[in-house]
C-alpha positions as CSV (number, residue, x, y, z in Angstrom):
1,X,0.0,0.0,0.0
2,X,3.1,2.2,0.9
3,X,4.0,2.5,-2.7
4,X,0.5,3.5,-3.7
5,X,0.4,6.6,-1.0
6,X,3.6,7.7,-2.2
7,X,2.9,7.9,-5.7
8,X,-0.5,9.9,-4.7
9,X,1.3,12.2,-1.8
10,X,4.2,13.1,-4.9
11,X,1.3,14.1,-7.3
12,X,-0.5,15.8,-5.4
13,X,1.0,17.7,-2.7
14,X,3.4,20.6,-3.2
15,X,5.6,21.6,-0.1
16,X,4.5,25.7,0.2
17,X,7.1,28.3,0.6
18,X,7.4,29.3,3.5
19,X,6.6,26.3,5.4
20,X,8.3,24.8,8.2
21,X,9.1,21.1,7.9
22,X,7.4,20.2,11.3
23,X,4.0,22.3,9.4
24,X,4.7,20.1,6.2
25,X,5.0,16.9,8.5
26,X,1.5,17.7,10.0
27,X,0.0,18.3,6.7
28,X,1.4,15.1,5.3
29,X,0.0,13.1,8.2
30,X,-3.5,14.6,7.7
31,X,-3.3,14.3,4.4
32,X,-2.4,10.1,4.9
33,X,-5.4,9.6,7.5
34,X,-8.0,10.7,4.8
35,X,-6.4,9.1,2.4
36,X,-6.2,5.2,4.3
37,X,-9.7,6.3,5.5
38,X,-11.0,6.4,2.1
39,X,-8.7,3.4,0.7
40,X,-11.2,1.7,3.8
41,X,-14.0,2.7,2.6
42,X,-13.3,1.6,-0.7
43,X,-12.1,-1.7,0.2
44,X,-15.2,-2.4,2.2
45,X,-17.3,-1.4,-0.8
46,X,-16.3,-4.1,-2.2
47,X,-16.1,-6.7,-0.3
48,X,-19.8,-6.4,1.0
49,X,-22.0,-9.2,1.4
50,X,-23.0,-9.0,-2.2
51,X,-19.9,-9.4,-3.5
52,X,-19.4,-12.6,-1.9
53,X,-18.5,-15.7,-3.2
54,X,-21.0,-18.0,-1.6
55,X,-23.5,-15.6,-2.9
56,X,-22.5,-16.0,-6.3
57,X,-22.4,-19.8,-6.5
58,X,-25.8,-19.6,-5.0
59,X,-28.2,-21.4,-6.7
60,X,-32.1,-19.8,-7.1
């Protein structure tokens, strides 16, 4: 997963001028809990009940 937050942290954020490394650091960290917090919820999306195997071998 590591490599994939990377990747999306590079991208996307831009250190500011002007900022202190300890301000960067915080906005890095907040930045990583919304995105495993959506990786989650995306995860779990997926894997609902619906999604299941047993339900798909079901026969009706």
């Amino acid at each position: 997963m590591e490599p994939l937050w990377i990747y999306w942290i590079n991208a996307n954020v831009r250190i500011v001028c002007g900022q202190t490394d300890d301000e960067f650091d915080q906005l890095v960290d907040a930045f990583m809990d919304e995105f495993y917090l959506g990786v989650d919820e995306f995860v779990r999306s997926v894997q609902g009940p619906h999604n299941s195997l047993a339900r798909t071998t079901q026969e009706d």
